[in-house]
C-alpha positions, 0 to 999 in steps of 0.5 A: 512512527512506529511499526506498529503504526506503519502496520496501521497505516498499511492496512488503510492504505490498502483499503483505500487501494482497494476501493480506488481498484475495485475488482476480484483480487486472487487474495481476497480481503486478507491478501488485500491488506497484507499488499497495503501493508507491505506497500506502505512500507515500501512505499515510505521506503521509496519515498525516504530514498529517491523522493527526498521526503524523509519519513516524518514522526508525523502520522497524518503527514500527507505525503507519508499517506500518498506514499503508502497508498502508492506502494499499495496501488503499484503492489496490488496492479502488479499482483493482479498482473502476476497472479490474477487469472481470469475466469472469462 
């Protein structure tokens, strides 16, 4: 896979992220997405090293897509922790 495809599958996973969290996010829809990406990269990084799947050429591989999803939900549960205040 390409950068650009992991870019693509980043903004999926975070969209998925998202409606698998619902809630009011510090950063909005773009930050939102921006985590998605930047968990699906780390994420199949993850995956690659300590998992023992590497990242395969493949894009509908189901492991590479829970991988990204999983970067993106530990990324977006910790930015809520860090960075969401309430407003309760």
């Amino acid at each position: 896979m390409t950068i650009i495809s992991w870019i693509i599958l980043g903004l999926l996973a975070g969209a998925i992220a998202k409606f698998l969290l619902p809630g009011r996010d510090p950063g909005g829809f773009i930050g939102t997405t921006l985590i998605g990406v930047a968990g699906a990269f780390i994420g199949g990084w993850i995956s690659a090293r300590w998992l023992d799947h590497p990242i395969t050429k493949d894009f509908y591989d189901g492991a590479t897509w829970a991988s990204a999803i999983g970067g993106s939900l530990v990324l977006l549960i910790a930015y809520r922790i860090f960075f969401g205040h309430s407003r309760s």
